[in-house]
C-alpha positions as CSV (number, residue, x, y, z in Angstrom):
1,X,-66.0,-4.9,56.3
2,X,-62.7,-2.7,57.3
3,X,-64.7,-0.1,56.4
4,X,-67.3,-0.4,58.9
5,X,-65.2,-1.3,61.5
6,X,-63.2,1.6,60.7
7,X,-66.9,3.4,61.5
8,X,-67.3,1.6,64.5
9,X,-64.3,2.1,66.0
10,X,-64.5,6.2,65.1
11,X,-67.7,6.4,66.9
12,X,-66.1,4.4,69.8
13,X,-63.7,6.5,69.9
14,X,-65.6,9.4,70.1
15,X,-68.1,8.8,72.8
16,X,-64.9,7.2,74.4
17,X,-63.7,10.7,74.4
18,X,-66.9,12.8,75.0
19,X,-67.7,10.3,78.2
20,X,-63.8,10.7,79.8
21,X,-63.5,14.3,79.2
22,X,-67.0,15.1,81.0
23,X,-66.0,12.7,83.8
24,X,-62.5,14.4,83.8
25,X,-64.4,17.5,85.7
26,X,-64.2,16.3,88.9
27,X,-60.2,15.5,88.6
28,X,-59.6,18.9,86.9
29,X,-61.6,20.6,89.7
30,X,-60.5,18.4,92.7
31,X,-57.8,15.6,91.7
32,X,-55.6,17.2,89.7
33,X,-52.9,14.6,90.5
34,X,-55.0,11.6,89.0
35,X,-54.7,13.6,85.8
36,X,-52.1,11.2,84.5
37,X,-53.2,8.1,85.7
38,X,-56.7,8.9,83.9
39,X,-55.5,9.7,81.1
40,X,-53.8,6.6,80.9
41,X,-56.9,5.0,81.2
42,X,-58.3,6.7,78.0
43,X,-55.7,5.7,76.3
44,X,-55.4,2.0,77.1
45,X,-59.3,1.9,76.4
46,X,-58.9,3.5,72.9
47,X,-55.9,1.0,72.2
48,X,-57.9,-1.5,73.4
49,X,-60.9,-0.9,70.9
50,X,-58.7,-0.4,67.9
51,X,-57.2,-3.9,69.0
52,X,-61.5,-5.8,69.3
53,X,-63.0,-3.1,66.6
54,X,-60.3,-3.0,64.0
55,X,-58.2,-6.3,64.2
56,X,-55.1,-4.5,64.9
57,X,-52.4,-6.1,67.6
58,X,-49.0,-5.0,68.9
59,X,-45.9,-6.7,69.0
60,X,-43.3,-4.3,71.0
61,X,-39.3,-5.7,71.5
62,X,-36.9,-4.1,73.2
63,X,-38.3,-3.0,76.5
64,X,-34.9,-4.4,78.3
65,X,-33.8,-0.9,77.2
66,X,-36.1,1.9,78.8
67,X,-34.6,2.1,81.8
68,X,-37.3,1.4,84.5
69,X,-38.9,3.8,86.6
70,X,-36.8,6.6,85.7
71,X,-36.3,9.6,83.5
72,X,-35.0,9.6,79.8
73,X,-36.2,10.6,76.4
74,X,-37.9,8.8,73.7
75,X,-37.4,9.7,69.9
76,X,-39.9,8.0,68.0
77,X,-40.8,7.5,64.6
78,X,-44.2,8.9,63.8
79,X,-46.7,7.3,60.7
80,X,-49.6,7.3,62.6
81,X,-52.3,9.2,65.3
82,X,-52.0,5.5,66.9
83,X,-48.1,6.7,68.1
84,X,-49.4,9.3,70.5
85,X,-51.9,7.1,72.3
86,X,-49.5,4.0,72.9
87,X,-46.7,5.3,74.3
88,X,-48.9,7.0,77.4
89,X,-48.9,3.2,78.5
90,X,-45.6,1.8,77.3
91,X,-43.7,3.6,80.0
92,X,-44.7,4.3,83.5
93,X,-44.6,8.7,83.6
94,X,-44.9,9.8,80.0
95,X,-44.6,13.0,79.1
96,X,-45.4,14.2,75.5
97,X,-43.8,16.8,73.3
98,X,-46.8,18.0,71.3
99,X,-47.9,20.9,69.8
100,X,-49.6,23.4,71.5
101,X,-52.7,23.2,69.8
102,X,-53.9,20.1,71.1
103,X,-54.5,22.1,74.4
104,X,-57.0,24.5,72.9
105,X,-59.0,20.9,72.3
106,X,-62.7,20.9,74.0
107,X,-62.5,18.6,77.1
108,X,-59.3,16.7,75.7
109,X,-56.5,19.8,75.9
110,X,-57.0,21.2,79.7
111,X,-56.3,17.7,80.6
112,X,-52.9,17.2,78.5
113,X,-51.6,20.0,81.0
114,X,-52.8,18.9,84.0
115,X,-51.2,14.9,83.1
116,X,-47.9,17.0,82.7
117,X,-47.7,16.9,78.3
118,X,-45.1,19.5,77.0
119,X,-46.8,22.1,74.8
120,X,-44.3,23.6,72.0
121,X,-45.5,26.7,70.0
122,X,-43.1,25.5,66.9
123,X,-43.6,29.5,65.3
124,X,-41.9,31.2,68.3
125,X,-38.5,29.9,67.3
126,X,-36.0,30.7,70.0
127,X,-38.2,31.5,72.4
128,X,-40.4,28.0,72.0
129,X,-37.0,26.1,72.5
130,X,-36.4,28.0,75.8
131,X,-39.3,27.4,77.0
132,X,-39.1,23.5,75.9
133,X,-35.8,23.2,78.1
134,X,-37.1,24.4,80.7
135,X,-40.3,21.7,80.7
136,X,-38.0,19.1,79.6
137,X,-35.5,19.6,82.7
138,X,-38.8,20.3,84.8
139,X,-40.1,16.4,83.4
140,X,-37.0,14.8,83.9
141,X,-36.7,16.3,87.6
142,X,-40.7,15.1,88.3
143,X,-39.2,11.1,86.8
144,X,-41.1,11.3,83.6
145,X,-40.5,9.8,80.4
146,X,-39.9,12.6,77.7
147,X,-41.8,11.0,74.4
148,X,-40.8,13.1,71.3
149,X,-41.4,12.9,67.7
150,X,-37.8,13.8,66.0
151,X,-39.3,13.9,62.3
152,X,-41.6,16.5,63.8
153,X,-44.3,15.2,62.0
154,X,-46.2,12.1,60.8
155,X,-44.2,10.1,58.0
156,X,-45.0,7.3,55.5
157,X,-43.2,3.8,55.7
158,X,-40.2,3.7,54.7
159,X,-40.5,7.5,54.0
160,X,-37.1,9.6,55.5
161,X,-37.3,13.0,57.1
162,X,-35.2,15.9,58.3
163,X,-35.1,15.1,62.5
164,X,-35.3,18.9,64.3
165,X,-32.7,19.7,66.5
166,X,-34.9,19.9,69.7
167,X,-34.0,16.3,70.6
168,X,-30.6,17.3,70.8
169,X,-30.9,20.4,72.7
170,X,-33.1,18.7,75.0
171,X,-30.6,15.9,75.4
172,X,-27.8,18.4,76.3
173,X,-29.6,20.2,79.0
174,X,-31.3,17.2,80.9
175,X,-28.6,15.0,80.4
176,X,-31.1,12.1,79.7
177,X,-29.9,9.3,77.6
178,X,-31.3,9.3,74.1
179,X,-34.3,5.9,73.5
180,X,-34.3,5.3,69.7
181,X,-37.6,3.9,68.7
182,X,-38.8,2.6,65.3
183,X,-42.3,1.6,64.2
184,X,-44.0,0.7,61.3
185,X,-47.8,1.8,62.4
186,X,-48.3,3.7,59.3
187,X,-49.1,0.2,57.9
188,X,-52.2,-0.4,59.8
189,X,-53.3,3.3,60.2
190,X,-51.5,5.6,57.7
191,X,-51.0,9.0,58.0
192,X,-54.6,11.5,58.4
193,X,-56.2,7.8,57.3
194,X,-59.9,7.3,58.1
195,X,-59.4,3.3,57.3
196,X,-57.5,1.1,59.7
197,X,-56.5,-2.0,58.1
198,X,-56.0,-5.0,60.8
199,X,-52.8,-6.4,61.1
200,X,-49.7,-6.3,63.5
201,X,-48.0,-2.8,64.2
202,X,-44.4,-3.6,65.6
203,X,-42.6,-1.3,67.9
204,X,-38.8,-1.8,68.4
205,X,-36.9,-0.1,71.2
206,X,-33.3,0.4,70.7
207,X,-30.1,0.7,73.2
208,X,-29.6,4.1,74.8
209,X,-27.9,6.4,73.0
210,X,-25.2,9.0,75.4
211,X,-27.3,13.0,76.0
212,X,-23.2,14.0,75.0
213,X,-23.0,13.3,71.2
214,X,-24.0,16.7,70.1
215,X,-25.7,17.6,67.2
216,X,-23.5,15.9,64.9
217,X,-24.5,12.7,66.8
218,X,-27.1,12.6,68.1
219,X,-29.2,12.9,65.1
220,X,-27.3,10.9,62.7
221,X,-27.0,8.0,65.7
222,X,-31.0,8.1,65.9
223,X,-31.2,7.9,62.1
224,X,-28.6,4.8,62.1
225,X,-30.5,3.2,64.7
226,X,-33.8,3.7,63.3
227,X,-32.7,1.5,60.1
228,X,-30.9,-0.8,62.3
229,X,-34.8,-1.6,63.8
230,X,-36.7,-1.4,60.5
231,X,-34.7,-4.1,59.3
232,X,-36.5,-6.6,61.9
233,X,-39.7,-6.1,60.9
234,X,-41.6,-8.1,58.5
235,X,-41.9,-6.7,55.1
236,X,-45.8,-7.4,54.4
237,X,-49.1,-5.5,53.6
238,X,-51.2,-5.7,57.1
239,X,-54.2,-6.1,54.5
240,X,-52.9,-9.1,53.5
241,X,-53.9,-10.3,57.3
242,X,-57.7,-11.5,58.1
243,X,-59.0,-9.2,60.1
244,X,-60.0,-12.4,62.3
245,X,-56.7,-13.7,63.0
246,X,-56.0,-10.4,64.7
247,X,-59.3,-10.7,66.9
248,X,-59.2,-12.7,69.8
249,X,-55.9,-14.4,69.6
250,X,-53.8,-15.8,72.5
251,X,-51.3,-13.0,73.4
252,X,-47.3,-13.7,73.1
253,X,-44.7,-12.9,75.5
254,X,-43.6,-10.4,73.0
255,X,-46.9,-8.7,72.8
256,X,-47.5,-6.0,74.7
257,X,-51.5,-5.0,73.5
């Protein structure tokens, strides 16, 4: 059965795609500034299927500490493809640090740039981080939240990688305060997984960390706090979960999807 919903919910999320990005036309032709808002849409639909299709629910704590309505960055923890679809509706202006070959995708990538994404070509070196500065300080002077992936790519559970130094960088020339974010998604939907195994995926937000600590800092204070919020969530096996007592069920105050 997690199989074929896993099926269902791919070919959801498919035509899902194919039907936004023909309809996105009209907005990349005449309504450029409802790129954001739409893509907001697509993503709050797709999050919403993998919630009906798949059984899978979130539980996010913490949100006392984005700061609302304004700018700041976001440095994630990243186990699954389900972290760079949530986040588009967890703040109010997100603005993704992904890599640039998302934006060569058919339909999908023209409208990344027009919702105001951050494309980084990771080979140029020098040059990519100068020209990842100059978004980032271009985002935080629009109001947008910077979301970035530290690790630089997608982990296992409990799995520890080497954080890039972008984040700090970034920090330093924006003067945004530092979100620390830890998640256990990887649990439900594990990393370049076709299956998605219902369950609860927790998200914990952490206190602001100061844009000032340098590299020597920053990165171990996002570490730190990233075990600091592991340590609250439930040590289980999301398969362990029905996949009908994810379906369907009255939503908590701490429940954000």
């Amino acid at each position: 059965m997690i199989f074929v919903r896993a099926c269902l919910f791919n070919v959801y999320f498919m035509l899902l795609t194919l039907v936004m990005g023909v309809g996105a036309w009209p907005i990349r032709l005449f309504a450029r500034s409802l790129a954001l808002p739409y893509a907001k849409l697509w993503t709050r639909l797709a999050v919403g299927g993998l919630r009906r299709i798949c059984g899978i629910r979130l539980v996010v704590t913490g949100r006392e500490h984005l700061p609302a309505a304004r700018p700041c960055l976001v440095a994630s923890q990243h186990q699954s493809a389900f972290d760079t679809l949530v986040w588009m509706n967890l703040v109010e202006r997100p603005a993704y640090v992904m890599k640039e070959e998302l934006t060569r995708l058919p339909l999908v990538g023209p409208m990344l740039l027009l919702a105001g994404m951050i494309p980084v070509r990771r080979a140029e070196g020098a040059k990519a981080l100068r020209a990842l500065l100059g978004a980032a300080g271009q985002a935080a002077a629009d109001g947008r939240q910077i979301v970035i992936f530290p690790e630089g790519t997608r982990t296992r559970p409990g799995e520890t990688a080497r954080l890039h130094p972008g984040i700090v960088a970034m920090a330093g020339h924006t003067g945004l305060p530092v979100i620390p974010v830890a998640t256990d998604s990887g649990l439900c939907w594990s990393r370049n997984a076709f299956v998605k195994h219902p369950g609860t995926i927790h998200i914990a937000i952490g206190a602001a960390l100061p844009p000032d600590l340098g590299r020597n800092g920053i990165l171990p204070a996002i570490s730190a706090a990233w075990d600091d919020l592991s340590r609250g969530f439930t040590a289980r096996d999301p398969r362990d979960n029905p996949v009908d007592n994810s379906v369907g069920v009255p939503v908590p105050h701490s429940v954000d999807q």
